[in-house]
N, CA, C and O atoms as a Maestro MAE file, in Angstrom:
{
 s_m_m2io_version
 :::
 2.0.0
}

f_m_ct {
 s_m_title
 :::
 protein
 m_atom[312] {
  # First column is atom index #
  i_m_mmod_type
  r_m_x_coord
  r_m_y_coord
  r_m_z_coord
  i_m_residue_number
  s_m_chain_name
  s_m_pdb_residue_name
  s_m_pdb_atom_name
  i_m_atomic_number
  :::
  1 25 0.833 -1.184 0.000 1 A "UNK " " N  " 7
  2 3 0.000 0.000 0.000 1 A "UNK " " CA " 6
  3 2 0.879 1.250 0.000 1 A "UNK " " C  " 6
  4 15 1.862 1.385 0.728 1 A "UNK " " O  " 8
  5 25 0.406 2.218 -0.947 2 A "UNK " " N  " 7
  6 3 1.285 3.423 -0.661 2 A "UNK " " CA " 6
  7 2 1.002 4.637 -0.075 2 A "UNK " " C  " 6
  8 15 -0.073 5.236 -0.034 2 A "UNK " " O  " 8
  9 25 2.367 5.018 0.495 3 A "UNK " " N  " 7
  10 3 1.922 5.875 1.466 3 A "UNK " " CA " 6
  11 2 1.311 7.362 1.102 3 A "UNK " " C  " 6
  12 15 2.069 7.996 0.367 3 A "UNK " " O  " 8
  13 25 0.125 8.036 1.456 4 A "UNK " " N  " 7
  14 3 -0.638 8.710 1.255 4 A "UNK " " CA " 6
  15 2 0.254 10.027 1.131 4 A "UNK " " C  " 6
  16 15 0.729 10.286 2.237 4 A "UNK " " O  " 8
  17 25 0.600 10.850 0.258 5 A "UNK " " N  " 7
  18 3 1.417 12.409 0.286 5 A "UNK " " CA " 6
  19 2 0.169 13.301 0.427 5 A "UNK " " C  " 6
  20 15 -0.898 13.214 -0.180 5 A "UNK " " O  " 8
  21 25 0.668 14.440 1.653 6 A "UNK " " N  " 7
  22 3 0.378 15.310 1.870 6 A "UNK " " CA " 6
  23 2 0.857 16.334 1.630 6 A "UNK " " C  " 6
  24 15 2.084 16.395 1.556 6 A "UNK " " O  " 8
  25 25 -0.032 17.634 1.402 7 A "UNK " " N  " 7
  26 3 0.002 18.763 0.391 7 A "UNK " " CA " 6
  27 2 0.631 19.465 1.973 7 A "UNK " " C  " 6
  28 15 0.320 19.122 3.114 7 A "UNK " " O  " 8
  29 25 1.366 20.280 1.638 8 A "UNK " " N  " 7
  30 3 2.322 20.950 2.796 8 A "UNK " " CA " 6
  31 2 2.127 22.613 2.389 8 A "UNK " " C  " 6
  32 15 2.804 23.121 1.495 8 A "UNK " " O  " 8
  33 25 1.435 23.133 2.920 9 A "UNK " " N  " 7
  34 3 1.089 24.922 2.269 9 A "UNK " " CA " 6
  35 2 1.633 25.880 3.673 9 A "UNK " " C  " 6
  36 15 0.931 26.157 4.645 9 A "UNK " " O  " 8
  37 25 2.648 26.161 3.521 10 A "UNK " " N  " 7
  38 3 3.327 27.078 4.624 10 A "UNK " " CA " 6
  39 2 3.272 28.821 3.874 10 A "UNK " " C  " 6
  40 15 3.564 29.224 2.748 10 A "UNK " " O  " 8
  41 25 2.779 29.495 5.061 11 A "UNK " " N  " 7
  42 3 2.530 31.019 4.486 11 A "UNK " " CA " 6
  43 2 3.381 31.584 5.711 11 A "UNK " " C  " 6
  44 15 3.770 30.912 6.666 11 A "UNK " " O  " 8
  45 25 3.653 33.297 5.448 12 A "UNK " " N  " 7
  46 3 4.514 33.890 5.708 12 A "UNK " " CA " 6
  47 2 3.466 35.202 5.496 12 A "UNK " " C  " 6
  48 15 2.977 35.486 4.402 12 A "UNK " " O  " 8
  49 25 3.257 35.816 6.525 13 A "UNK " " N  " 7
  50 3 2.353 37.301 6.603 13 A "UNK " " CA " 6
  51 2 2.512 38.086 7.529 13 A "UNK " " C  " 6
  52 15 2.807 37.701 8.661 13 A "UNK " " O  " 8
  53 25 2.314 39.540 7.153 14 A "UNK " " N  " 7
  54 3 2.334 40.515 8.591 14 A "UNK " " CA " 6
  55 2 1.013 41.009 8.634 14 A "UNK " " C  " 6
  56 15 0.823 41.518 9.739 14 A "UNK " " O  " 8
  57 25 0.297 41.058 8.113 15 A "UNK " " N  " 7
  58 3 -1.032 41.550 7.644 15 A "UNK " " CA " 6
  59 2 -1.883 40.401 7.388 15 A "UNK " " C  " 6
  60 15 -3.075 40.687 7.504 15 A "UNK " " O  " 8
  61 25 -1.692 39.405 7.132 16 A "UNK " " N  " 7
  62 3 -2.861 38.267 7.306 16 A "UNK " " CA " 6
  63 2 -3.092 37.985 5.795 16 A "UNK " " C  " 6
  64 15 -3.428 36.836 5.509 16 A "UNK " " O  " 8
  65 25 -2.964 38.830 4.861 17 A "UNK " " N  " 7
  66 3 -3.235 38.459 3.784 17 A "UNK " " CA " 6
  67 2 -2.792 37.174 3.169 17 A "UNK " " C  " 6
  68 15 -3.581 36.541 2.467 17 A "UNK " " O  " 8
  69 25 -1.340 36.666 3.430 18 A "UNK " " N  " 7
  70 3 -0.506 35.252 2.707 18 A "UNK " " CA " 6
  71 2 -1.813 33.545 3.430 18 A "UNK " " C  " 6
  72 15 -2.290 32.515 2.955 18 A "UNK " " O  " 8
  73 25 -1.807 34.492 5.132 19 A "UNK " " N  " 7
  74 3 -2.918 33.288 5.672 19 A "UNK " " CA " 6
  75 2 -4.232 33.518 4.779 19 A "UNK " " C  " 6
  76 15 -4.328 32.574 3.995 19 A "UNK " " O  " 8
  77 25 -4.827 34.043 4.689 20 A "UNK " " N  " 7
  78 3 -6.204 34.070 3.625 20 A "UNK " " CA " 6
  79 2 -6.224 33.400 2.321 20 A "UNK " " C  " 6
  80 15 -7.082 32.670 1.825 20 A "UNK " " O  " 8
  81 25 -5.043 33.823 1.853 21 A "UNK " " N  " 7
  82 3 -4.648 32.841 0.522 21 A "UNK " " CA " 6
  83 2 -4.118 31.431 0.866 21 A "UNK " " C  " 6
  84 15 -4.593 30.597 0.095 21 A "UNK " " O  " 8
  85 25 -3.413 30.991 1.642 22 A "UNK " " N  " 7
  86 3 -3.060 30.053 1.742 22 A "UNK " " CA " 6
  87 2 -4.394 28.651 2.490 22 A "UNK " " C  " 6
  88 15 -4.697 27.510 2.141 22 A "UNK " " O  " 8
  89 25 -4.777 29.448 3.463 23 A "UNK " " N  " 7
  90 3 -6.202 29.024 3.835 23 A "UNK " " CA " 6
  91 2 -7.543 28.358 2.685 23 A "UNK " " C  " 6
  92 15 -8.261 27.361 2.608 23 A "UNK " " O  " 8
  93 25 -7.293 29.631 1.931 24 A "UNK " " N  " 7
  94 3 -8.525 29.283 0.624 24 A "UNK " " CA " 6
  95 2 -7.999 27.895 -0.273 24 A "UNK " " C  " 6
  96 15 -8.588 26.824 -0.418 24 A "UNK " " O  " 8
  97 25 -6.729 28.316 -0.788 25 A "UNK " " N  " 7
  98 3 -5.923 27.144 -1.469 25 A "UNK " " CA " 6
  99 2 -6.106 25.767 -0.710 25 A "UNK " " C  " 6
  100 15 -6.594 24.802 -1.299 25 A "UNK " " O  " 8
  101 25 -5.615 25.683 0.902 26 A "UNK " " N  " 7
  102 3 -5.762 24.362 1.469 26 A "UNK " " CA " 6
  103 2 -7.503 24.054 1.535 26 A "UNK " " C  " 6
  104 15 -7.679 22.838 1.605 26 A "UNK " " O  " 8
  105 25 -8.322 24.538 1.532 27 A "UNK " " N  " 7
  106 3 -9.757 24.018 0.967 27 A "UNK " " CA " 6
  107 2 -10.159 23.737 -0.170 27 A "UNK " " C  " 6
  108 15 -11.001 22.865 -0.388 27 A "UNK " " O  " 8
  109 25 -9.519 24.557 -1.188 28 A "UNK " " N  " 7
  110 3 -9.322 24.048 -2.715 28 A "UNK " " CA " 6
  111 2 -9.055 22.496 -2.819 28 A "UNK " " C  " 6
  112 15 -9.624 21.651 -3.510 28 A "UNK " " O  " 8
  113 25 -7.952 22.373 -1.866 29 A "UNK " " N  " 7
  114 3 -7.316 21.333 -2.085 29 A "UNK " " CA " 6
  115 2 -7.830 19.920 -1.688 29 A "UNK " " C  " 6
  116 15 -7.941 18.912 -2.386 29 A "UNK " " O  " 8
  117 25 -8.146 20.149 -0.217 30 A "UNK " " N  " 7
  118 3 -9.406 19.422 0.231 30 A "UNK " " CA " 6
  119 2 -10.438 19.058 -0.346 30 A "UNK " " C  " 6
  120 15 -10.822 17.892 -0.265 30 A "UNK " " O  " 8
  121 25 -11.214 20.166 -1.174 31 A "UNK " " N  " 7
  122 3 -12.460 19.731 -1.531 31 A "UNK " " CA " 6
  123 2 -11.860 18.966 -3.095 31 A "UNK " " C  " 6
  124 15 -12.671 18.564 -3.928 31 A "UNK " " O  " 8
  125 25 -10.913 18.897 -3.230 32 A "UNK " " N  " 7
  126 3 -10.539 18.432 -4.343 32 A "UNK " " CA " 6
  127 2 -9.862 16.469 -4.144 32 A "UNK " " C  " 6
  128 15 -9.615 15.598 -4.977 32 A "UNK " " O  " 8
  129 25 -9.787 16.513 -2.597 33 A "UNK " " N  " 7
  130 3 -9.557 15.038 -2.334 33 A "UNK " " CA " 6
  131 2 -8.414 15.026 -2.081 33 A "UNK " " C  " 6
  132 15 -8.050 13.850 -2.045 33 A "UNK " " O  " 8
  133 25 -7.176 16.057 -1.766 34 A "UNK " " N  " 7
  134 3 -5.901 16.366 -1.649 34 A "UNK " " CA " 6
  135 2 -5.503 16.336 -0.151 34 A "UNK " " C  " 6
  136 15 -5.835 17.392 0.389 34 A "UNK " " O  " 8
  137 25 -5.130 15.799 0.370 35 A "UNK " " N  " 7
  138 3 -4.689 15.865 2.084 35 A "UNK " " CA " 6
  139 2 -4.096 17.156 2.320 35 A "UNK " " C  " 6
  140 15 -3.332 17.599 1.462 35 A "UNK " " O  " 8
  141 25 -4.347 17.849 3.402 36 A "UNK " " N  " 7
  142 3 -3.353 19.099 3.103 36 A "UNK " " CA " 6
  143 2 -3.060 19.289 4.854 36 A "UNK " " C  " 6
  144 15 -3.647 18.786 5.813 36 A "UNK " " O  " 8
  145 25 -2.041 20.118 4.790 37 A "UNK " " N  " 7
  146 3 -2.120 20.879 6.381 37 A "UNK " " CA " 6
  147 2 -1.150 22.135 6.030 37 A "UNK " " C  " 6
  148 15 -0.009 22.157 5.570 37 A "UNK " " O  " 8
  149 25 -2.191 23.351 6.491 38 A "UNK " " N  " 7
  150 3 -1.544 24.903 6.446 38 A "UNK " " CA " 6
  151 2 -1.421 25.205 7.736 38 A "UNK " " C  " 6
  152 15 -2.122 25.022 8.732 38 A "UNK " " O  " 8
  153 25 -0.373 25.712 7.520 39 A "UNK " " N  " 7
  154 3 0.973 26.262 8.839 39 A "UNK " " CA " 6
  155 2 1.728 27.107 8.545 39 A "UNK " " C  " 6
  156 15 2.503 26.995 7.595 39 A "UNK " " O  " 8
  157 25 1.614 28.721 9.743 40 A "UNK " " N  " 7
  158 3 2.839 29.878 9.339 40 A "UNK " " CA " 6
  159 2 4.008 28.838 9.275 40 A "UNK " " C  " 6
  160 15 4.144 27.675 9.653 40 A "UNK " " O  " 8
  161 25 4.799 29.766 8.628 41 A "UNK " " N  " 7
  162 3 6.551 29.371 8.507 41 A "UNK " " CA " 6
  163 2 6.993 29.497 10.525 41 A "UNK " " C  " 6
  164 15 7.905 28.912 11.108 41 A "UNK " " O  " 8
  165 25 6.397 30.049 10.864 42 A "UNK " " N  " 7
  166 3 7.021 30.248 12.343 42 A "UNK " " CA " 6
  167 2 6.094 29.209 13.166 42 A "UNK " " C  " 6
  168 15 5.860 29.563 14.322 42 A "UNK " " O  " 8
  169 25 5.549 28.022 12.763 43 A "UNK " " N  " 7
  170 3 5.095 26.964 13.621 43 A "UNK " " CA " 6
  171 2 5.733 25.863 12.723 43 A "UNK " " C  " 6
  172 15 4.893 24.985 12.923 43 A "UNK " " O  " 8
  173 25 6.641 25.294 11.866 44 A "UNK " " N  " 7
  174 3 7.316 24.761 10.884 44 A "UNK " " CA " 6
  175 2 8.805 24.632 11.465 44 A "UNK " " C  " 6
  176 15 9.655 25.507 11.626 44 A "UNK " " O  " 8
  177 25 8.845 23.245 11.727 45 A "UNK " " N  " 7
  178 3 10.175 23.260 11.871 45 A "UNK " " CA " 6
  179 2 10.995 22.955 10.710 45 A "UNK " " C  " 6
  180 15 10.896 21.938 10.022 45 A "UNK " " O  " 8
  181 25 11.983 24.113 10.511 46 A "UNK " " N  " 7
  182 3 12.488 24.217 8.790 46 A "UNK " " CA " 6
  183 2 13.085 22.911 8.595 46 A "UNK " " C  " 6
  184 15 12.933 22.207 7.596 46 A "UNK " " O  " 8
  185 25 13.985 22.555 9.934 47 A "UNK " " N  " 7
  186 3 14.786 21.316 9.683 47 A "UNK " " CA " 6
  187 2 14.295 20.003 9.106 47 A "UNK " " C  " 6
  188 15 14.831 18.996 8.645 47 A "UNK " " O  " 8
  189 25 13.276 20.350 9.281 48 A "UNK " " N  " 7
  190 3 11.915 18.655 8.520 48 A "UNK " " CA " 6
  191 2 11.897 18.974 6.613 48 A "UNK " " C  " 6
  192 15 11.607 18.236 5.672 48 A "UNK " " O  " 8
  193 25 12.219 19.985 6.663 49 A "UNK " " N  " 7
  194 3 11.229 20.887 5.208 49 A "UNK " " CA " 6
  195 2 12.165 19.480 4.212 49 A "UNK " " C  " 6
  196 15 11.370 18.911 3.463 49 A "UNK " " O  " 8
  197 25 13.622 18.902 4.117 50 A "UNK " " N  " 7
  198 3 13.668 17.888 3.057 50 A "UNK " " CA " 6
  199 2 12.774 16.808 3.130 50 A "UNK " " C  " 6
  200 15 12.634 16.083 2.145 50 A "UNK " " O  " 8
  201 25 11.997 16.554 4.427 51 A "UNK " " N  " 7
  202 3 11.380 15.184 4.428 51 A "UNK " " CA " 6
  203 2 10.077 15.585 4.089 51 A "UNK " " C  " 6
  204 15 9.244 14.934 4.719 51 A "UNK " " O  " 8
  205 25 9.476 16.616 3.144 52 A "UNK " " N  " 7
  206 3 8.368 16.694 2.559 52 A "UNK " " CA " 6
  207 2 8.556 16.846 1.122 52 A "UNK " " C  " 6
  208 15 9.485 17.309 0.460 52 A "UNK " " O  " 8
  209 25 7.053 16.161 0.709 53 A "UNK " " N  " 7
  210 3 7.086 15.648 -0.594 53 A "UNK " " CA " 6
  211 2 6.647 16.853 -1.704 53 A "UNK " " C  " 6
  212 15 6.981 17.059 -2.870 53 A "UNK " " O  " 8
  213 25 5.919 17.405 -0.956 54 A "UNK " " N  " 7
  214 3 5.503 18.683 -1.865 54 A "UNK " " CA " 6
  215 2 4.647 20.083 -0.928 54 A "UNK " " C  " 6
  216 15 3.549 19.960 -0.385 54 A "UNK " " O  " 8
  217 25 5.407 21.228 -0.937 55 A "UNK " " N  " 7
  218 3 4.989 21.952 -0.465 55 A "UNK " " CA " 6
  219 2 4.888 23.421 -1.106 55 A "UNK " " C  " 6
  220 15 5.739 23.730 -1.940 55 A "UNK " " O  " 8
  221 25 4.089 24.154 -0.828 56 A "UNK " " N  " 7
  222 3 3.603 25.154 -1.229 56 A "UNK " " CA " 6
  223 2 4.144 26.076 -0.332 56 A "UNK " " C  " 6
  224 15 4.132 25.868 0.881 56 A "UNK " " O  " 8
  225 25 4.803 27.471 -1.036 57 A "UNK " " N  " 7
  226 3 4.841 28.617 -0.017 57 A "UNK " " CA " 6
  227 2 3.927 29.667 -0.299 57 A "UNK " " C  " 6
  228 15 3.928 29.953 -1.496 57 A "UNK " " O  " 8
  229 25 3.003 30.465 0.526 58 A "UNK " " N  " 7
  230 3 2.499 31.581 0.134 58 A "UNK " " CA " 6
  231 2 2.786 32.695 1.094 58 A "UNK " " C  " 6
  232 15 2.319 32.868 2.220 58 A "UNK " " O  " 8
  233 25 3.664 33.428 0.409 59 A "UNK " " N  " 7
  234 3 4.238 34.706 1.073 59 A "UNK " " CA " 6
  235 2 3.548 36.618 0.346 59 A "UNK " " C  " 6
  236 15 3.444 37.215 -0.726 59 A "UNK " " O  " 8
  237 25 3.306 36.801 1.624 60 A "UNK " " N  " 7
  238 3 3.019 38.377 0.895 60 A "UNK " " CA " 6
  239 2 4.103 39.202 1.714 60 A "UNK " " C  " 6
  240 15 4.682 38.963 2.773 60 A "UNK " " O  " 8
  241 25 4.153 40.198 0.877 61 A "UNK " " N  " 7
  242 3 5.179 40.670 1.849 61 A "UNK " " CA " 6
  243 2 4.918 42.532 2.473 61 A "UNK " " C  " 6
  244 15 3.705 42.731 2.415 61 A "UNK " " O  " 8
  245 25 5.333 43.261 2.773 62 A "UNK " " N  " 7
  246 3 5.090 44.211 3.917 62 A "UNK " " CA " 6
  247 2 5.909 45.370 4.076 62 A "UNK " " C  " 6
  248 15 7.123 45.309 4.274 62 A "UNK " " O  " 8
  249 25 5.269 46.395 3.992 63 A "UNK " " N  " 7
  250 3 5.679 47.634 3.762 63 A "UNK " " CA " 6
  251 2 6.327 47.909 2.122 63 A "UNK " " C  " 6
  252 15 5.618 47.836 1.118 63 A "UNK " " O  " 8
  253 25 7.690 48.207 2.102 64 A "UNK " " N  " 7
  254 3 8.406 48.685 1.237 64 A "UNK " " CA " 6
  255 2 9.008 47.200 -0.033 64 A "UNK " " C  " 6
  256 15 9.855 47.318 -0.918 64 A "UNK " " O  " 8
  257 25 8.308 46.095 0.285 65 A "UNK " " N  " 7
  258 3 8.413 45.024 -0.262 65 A "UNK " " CA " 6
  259 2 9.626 44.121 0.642 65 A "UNK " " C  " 6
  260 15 10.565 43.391 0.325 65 A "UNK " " O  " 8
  261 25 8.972 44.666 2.073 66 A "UNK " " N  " 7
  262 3 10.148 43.753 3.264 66 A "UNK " " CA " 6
  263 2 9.684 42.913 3.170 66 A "UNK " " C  " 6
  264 15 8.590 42.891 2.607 66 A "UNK " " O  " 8
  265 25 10.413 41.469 3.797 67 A "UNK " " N  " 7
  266 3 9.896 39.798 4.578 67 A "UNK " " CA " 6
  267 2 9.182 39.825 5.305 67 A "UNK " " C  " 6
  268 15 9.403 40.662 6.180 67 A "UNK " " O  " 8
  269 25 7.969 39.032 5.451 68 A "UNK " " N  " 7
  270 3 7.667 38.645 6.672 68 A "UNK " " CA " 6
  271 2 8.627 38.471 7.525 68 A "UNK " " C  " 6
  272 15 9.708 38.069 7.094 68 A "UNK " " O  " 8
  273 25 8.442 38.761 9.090 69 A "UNK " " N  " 7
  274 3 9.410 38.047 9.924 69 A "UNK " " CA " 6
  275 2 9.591 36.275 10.088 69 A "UNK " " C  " 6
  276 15 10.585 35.557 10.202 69 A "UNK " " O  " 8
  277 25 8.138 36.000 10.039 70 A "UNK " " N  " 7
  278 3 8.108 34.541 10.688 70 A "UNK " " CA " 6
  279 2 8.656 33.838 9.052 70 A "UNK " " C  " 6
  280 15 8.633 32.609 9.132 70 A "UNK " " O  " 8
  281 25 9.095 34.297 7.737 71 A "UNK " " N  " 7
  282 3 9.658 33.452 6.859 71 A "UNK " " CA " 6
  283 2 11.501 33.689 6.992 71 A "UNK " " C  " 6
  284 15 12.277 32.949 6.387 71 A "UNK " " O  " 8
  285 25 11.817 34.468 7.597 72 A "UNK " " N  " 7
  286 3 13.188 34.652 8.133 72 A "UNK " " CA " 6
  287 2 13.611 33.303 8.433 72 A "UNK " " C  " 6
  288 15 14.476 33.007 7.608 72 A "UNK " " O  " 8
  289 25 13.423 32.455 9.145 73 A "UNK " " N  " 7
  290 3 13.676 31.380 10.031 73 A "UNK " " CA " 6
  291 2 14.186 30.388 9.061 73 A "UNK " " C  " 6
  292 15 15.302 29.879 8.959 73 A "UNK " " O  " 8
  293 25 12.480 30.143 7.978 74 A "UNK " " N  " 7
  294 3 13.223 29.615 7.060 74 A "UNK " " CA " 6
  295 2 14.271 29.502 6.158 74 A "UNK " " C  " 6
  296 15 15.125 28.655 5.898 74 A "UNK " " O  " 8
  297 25 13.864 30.930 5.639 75 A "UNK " " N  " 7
  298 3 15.175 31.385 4.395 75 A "UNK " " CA " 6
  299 2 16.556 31.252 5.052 75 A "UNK " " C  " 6
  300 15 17.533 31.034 4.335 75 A "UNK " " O  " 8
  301 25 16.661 31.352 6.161 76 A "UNK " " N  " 7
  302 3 17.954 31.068 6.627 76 A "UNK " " CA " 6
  303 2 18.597 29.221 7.136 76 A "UNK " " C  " 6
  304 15 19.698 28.994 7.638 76 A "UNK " " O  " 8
  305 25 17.789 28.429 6.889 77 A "UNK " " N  " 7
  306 3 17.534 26.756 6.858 77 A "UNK " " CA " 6
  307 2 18.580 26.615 5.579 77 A "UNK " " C  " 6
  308 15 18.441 27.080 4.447 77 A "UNK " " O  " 8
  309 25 19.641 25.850 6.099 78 A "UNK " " N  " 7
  310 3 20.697 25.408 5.387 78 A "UNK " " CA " 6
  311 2 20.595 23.677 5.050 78 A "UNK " " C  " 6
  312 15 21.486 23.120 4.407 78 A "UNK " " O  " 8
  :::
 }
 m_bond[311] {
  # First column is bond index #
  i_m_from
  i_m_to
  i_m_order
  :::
  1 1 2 1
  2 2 3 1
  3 3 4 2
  4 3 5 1
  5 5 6 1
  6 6 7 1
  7 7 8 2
  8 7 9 1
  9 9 10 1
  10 10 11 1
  11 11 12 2
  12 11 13 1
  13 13 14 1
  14 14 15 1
  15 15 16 2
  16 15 17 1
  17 17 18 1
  18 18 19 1
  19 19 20 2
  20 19 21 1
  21 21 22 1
  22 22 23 1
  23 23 24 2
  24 23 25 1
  25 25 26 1
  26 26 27 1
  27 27 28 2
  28 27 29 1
  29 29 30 1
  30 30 31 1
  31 31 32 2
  32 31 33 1
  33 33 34 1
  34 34 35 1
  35 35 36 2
  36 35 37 1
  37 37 38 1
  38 38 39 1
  39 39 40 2
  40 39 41 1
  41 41 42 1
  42 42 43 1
  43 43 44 2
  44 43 45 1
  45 45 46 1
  46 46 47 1
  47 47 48 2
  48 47 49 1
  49 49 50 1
  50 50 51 1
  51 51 52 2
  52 51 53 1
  53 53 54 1
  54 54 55 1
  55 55 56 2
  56 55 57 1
  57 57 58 1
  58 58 59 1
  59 59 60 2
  60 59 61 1
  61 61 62 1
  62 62 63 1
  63 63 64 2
  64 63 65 1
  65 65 66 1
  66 66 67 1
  67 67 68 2
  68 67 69 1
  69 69 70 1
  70 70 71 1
  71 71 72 2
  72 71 73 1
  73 73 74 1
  74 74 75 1
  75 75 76 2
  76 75 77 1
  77 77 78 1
  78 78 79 1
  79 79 80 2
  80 79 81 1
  81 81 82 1
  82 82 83 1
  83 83 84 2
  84 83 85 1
  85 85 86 1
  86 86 87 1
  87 87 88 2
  88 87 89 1
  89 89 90 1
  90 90 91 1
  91 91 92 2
  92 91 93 1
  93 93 94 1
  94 94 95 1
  95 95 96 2
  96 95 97 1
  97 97 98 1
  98 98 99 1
  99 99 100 2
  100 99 101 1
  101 101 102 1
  102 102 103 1
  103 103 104 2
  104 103 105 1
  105 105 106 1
  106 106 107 1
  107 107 108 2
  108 107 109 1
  109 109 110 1
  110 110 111 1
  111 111 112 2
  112 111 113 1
  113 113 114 1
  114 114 115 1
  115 115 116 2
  116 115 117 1
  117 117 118 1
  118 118 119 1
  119 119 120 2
  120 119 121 1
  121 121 122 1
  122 122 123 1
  123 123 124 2
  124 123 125 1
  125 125 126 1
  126 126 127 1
  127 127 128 2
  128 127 129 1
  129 129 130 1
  130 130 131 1
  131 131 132 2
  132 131 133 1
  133 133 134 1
  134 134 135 1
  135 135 136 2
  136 135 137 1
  137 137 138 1
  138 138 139 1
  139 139 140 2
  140 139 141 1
  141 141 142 1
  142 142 143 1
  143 143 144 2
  144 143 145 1
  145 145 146 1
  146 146 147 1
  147 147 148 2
  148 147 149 1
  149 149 150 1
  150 150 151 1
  151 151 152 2
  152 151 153 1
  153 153 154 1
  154 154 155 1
  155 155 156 2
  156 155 157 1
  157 157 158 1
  158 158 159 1
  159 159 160 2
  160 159 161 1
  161 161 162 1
  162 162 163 1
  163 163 164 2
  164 163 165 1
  165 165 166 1
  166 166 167 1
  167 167 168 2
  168 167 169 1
  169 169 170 1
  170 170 171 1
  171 171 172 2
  172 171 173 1
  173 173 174 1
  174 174 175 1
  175 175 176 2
  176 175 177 1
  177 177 178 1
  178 178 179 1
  179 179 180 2
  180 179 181 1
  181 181 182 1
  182 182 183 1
  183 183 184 2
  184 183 185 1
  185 185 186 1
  186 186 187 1
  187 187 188 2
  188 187 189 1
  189 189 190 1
  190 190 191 1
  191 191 192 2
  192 191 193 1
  193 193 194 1
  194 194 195 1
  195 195 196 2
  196 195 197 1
  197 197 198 1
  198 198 199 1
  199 199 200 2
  200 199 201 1
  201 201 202 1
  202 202 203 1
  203 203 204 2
  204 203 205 1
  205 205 206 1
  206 206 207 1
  207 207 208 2
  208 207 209 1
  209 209 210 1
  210 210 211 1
  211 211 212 2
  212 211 213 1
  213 213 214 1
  214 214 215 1
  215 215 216 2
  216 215 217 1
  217 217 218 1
  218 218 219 1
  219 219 220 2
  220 219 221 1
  221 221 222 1
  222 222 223 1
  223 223 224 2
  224 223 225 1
  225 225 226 1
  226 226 227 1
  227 227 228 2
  228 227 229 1
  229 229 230 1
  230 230 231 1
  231 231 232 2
  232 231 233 1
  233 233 234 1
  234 234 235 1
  235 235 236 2
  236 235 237 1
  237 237 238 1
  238 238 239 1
  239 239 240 2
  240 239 241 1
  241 241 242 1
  242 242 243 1
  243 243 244 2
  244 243 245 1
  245 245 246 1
  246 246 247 1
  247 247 248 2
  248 247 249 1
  249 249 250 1
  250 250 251 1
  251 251 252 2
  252 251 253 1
  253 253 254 1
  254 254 255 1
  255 255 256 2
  256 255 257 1
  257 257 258 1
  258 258 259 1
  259 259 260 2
  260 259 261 1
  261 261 262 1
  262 262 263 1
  263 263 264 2
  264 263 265 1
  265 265 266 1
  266 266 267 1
  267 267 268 2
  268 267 269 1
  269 269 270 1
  270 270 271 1
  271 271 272 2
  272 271 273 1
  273 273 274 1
  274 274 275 1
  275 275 276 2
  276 275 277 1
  277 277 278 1
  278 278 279 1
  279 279 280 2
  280 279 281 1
  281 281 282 1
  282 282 283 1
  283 283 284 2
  284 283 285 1
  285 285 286 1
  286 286 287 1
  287 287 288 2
  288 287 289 1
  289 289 290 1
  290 290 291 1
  291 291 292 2
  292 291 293 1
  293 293 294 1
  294 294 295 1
  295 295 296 2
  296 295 297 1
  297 297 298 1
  298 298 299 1
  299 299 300 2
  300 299 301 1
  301 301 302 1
  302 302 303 1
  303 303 304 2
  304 303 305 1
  305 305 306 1
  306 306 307 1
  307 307 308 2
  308 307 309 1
  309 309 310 1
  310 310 311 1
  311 311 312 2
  :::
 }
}
């Protein structure tokens, strides 16, 4: 039997907007029969991120076209 892949949708927001999109997408995905689980980048432990099969980032970004803070953590995952 093979093992079931889950849709991995990690967002990055200061304003909430990346969660709204990323939110809508993981119900897309769902209602589409897709396993999913959405999670900020700052509840994600980056160190796992090679042992996933497919993941989605949705980032907006803030003010002057700065980072989110909580995607910092990642981008810096070596």
């Amino acid at each position: 039997m093979e093992e079931e892949v889950k849709l991995l949708i990690l967002y990055a927001s200061q304003t909430g907007n990346a969660l709204d999109a990323a939110e809508r997408l993981g119900r897309e995905a769902e209602r589409r029969g897709c396993p999913v689980t959405v999670l900020s980048t700052d509840e994600f432990d980056a160190g796992s991120l090679p042992n996933e099969k497919i993941v989605v980032f949705v980032v907006s970004t803030t003010g002057q076209g700065d980072t989110p803070d909580s995607l910092k953590v990642v981008c810096l995952f070596k």
